[in-house]
C-alpha positions in Angstrom: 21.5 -13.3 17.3 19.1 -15.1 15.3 16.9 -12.9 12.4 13.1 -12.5 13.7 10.7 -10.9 11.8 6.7 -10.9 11.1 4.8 -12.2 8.2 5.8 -9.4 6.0 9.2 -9.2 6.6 9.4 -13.4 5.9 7.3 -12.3 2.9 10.0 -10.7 1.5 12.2 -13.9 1.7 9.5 -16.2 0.5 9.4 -13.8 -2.8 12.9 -13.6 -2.9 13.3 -17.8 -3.0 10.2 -18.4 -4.9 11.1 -16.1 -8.0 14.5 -17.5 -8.4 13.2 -20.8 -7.9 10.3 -20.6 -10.6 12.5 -17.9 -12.8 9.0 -16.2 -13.9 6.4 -14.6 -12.7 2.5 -14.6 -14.0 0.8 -11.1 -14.4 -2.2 -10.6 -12.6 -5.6 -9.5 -13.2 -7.9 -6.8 -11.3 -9.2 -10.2 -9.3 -6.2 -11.5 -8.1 -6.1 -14.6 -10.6 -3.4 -15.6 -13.2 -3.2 -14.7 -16.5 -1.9 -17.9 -18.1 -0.2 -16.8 -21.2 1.0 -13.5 -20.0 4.4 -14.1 -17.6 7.4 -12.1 -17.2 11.1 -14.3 -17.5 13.5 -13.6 -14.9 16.9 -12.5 -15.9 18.3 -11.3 -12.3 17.8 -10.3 -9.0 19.9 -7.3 -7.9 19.8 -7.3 -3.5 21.5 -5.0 -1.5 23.3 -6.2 1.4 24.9 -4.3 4.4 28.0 -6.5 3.1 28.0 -5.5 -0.2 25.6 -5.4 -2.9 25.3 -9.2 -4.6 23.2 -10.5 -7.9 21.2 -13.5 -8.3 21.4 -14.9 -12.1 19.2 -17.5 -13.4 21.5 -19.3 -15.7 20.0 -22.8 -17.5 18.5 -23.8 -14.7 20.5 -23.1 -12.1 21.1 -19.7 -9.6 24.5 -18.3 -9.7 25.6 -15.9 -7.2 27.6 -13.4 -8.4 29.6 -9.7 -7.2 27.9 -6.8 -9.2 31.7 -7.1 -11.4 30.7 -10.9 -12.6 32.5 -12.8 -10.1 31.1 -15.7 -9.4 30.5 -16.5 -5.5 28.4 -19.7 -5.5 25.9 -21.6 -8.0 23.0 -23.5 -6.6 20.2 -25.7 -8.6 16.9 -23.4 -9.1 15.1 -26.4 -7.7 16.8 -26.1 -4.4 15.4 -22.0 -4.2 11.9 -23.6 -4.8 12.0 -26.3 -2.3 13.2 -23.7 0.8 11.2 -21.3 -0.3 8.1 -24.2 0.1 9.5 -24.7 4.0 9.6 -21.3 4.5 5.9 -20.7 3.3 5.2 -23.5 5.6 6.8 -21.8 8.8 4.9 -18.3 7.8 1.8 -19.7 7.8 2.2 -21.9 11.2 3.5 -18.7 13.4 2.4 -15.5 14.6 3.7 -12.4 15.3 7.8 -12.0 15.5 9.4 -15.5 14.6 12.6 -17.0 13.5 12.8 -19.9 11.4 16.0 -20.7 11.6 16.4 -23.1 8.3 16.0 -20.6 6.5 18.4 -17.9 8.3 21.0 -21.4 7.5 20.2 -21.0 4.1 20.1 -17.2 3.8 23.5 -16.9 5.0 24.4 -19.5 2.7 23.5 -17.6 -0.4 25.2 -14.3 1.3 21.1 -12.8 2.3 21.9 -11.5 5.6 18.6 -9.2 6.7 15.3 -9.8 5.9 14.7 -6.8 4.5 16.9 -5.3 1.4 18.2 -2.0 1.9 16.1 0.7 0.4 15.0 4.2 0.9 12.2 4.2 -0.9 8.9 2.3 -1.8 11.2 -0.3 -3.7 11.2 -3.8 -1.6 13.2 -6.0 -4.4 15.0 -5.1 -8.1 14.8 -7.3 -11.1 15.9 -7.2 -14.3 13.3 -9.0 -16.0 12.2 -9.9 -19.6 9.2 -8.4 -22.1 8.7 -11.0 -24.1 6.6 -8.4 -26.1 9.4 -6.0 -26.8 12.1 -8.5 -26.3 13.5 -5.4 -23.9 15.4 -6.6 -20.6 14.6 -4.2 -17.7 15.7 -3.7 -14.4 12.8 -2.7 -12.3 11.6 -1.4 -8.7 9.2 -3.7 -7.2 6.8 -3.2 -4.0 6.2 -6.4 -2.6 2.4 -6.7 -1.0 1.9 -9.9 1.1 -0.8 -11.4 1.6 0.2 -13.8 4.1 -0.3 -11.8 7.6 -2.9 -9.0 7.5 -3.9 -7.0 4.8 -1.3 -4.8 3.3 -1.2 -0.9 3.8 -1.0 1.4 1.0 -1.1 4.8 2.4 -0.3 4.6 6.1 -2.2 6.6 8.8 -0.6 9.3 10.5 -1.1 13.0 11.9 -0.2 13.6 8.2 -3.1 11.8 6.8 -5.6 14.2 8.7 -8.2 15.8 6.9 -9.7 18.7 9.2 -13.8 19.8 9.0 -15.2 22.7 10.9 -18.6 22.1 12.3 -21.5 24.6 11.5 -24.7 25.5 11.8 -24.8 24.9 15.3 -23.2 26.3 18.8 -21.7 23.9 21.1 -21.2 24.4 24.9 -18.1 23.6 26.4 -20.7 20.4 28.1 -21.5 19.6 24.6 -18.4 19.4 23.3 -17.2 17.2 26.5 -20.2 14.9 26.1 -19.3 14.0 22.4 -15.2 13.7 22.9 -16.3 10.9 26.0 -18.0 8.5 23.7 -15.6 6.1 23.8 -17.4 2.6 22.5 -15.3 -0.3 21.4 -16.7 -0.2 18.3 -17.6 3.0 15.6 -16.0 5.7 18.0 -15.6 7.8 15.3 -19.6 7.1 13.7 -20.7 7.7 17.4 -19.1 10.9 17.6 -20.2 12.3 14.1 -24.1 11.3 14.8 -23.8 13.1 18.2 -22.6 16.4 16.4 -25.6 15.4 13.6 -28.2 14.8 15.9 -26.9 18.3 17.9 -27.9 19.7 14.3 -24.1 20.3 13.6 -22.6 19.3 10.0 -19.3 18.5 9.0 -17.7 20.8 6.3 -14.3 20.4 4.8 -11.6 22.7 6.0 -8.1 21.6 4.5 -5.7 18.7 4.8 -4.2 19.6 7.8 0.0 18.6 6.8 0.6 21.5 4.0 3.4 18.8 2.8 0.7 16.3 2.1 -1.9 18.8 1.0 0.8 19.5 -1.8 1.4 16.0 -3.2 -2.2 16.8 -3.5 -2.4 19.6 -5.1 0.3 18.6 -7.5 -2.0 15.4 -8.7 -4.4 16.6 -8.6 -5.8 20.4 -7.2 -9.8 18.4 -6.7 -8.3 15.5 -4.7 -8.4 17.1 -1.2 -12.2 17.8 -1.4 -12.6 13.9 -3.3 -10.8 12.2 -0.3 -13.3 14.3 2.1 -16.0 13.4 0.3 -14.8 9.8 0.7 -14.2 10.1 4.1 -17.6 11.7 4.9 -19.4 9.4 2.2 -17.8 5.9 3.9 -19.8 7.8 7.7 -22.8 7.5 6.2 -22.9 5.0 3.9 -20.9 2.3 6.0 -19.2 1.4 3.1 -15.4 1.2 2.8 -14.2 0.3 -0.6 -13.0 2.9 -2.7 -14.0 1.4 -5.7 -18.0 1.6 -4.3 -17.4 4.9 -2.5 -16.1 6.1 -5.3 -19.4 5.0 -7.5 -21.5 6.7 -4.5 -20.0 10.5 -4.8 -20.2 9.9 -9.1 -24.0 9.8 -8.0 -23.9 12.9 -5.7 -21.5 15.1 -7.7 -20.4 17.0 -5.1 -17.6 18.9 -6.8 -20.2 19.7 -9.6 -18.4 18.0 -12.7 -20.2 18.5 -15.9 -21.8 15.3 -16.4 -24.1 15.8 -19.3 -20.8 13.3 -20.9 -19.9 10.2 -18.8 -16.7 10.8 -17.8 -15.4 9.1 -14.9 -14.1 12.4 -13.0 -13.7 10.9 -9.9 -13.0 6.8 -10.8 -9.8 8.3 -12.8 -8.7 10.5 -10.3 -8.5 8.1 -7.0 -7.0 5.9 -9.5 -4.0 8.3 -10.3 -4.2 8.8 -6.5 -3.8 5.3 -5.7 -1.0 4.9 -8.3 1.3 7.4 -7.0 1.0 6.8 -3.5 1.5 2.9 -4.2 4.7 3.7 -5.8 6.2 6.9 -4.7 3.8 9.4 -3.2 4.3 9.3 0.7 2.3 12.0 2.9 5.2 13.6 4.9 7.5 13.8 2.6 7.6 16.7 -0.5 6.8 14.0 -3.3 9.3 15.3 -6.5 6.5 13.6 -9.0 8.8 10.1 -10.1 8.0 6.5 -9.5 10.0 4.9 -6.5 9.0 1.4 -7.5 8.9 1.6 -11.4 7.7 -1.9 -11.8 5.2 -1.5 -9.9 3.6 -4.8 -7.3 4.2 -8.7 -6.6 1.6 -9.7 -4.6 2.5 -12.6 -2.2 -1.1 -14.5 -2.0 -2.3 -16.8 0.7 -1.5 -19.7 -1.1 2.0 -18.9 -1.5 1.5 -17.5 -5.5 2.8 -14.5 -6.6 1.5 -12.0 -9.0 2.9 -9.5 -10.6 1.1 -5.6 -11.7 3.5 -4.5 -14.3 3.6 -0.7 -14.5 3.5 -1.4 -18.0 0.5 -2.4 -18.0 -0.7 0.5 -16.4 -4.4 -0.1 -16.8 -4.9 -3.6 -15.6 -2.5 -1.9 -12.3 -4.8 0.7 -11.7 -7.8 -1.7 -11.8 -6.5 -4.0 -9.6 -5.8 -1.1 -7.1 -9.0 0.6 -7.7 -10.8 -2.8 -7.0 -9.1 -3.6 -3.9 -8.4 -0.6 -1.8 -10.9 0.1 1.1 -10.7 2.7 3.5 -9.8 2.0 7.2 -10.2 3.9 10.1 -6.6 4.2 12.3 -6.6 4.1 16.1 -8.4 7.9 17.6 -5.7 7.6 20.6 -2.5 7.8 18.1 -3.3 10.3 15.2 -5.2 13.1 17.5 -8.2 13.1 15.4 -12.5 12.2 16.1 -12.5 14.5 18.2 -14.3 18.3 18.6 -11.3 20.5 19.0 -12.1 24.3 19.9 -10.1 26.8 17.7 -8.5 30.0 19.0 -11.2 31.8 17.3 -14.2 30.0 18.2 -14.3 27.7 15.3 -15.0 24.0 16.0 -12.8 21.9 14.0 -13.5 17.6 13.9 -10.9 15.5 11.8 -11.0 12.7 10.1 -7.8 10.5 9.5 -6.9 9.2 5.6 -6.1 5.3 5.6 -5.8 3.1 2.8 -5.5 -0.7 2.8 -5.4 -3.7 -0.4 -7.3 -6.9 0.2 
């Protein structure tokens, strides 16, 4: 049966091909453009396979494949990597939802790659061992590949999880009233349409608790003020219309509403959506107790739409956050799958509304 799979999961391939074709990769700044003289050398790419587990050495300038004990299984010009990995680009970018290209399956099972996907259990799409030219230190790293190539990428999904709840006060609500504002249903801004009904009803929105205690405590762990942040987010994006965190994050600096001490200028909440948006890019997930450690160590490739591919170094921790920070935006999921927008009437009266936690890279 032949291999189909979406952008993404060709994305994988195409990074796979194209570093062992190129043997580097360029670093990346907050902008998504090169750094010329700052590139990381390939030594090896370590896949696992539901065959076995098989290395990818650049040697001189050619590929060898190789068992994890050194024996050699085939060796195969870098060029060659470069020039499939050019086709397959080409294929990506001419199809639409699940595809097969079946050159490149030929080829994958050629060079003993046999799934789109590497086999992982964590946030890690791809290994290398690559080299620091700085500290002239050879490292095998965890890499999350984001592509570029289909839709923009997620980096925290949206699930029942990722619900944030609010109760609703200073008004009452007949059963009619609550009705009315559950049956707005427009194509567009569900979720704004519903909020200014409760508004113009003279109800406000107040911050309850992240409703999954196992998210809540990833949280709580990085940070005890990042529930109430992410609500503020969530409440500022309803009224501002504005979806990057970066900018969101500038408009609650302004409002204070945590009450910081700001007679200093220190970025309370830029630094703390940026350790947020660190941890859940490579390790933090929302169902699942989070033990504190780094998944993907390395930290990102990004696949662009051109077909180049940068690289955030979690060694270069700073210029990884930035790029984050700069290109995360909130997005609102779908209201029918995640059981939130809507006014939900508590066993004791109270009138609970939530709002759903999504983040997504440029």
């Amino acid at each position: 049966m032949a291999l189909t799979g979406n952008k993404g999961e060709w994305g994988e391939i195409y990074t796979l091909l194209k570093l062992l074709g190129e043997g580097k990769v360029y670093a990346g700044d907050r902008d998504l453009n090169k750094i010329q003289n700052l590139f990381y050398p390939i030594i090896m790419i370590l896949r696992q396979e539901k065959e076995g587990n098989f290395n990818y050495k650049l040697q001189d300038r050619d590929v060898v494949i190789q068992t994890p004990d050194g024996k050699e299984l085939l060796r195969l010009p870098a060029s060659v990597f470069l020039v499939e990995a050019e086709q397959l680009l080409k294929a990506i970018n001419e199809n639409d939802g699940a595809f097969s290209i079946p050159q490149t399956e030929a080829f994958m099972n050629r060079i003993y790659c046999h799934s789109l996907k590497a086999k992982s259990v964590d946030k890690t799409d791809i290994r290398i061992i690559l080299h620091d030219r700085r500290t002239k230190i050879n490292s095998e790293m965890g890499f999350s590949i984001k592509s570029q190539l289909g839709g923009d990428s997620t980096l925290l999904n949206a699930s029942k999880a990722t619900n944030f709840n609010f109760k609703i006060h200073d008004v009452i609500l007949s059963d009619e009233d609550i009705a009315y504002v559950n049956s707005l249903n427009p194509k567009r801004n569900k979720v704004i349409n519903r909020v200014n009904a409760i508004k113009q009803k003279g109800g406000k929105l107040v911050f309850d608790k992240v409703d999954n205690p196992t998210f809540r405590n990833n949280l709580v762990m990085l940070d005890g003020d990042l529930p109430s942040i992410i609500a503020n987010l969530l409440l500022e994006q309803l009224n501002s219309g504005i979806s990057t965190l970066k900018e969101l994050s500038e408009q609650i600096t302004k409002t204070n509403p945590l009450g910081f001490d700001t007679k200093q200028t220190s970025p309370f909440y830029a630094y703390k959506i940026k350790h947020l948006l660190t941890s859940a890019a490579l390790g933090m997930m929302p169902a699942t107790a989070w033990n504190g450690k780094f998944d993907a160590n390395g930290g990102y490739l990004i696949v662009k739409k051109d077909g180049e591919i940068l690289c955030y170094h979690f060694y270069d921790r700073n210029r990884f956050e930035d790029y984050l920070f700069s290109n995360a935006y909130l997005e609102r999921s779908s209201t029918s799958r995640h059981e939130y927008a809507s006014i939900i009437k508590e066993s004791d009266g109270t009138l609970s509304f939530k709002l759903n936690f999504q983040v997504r890279l440029k």
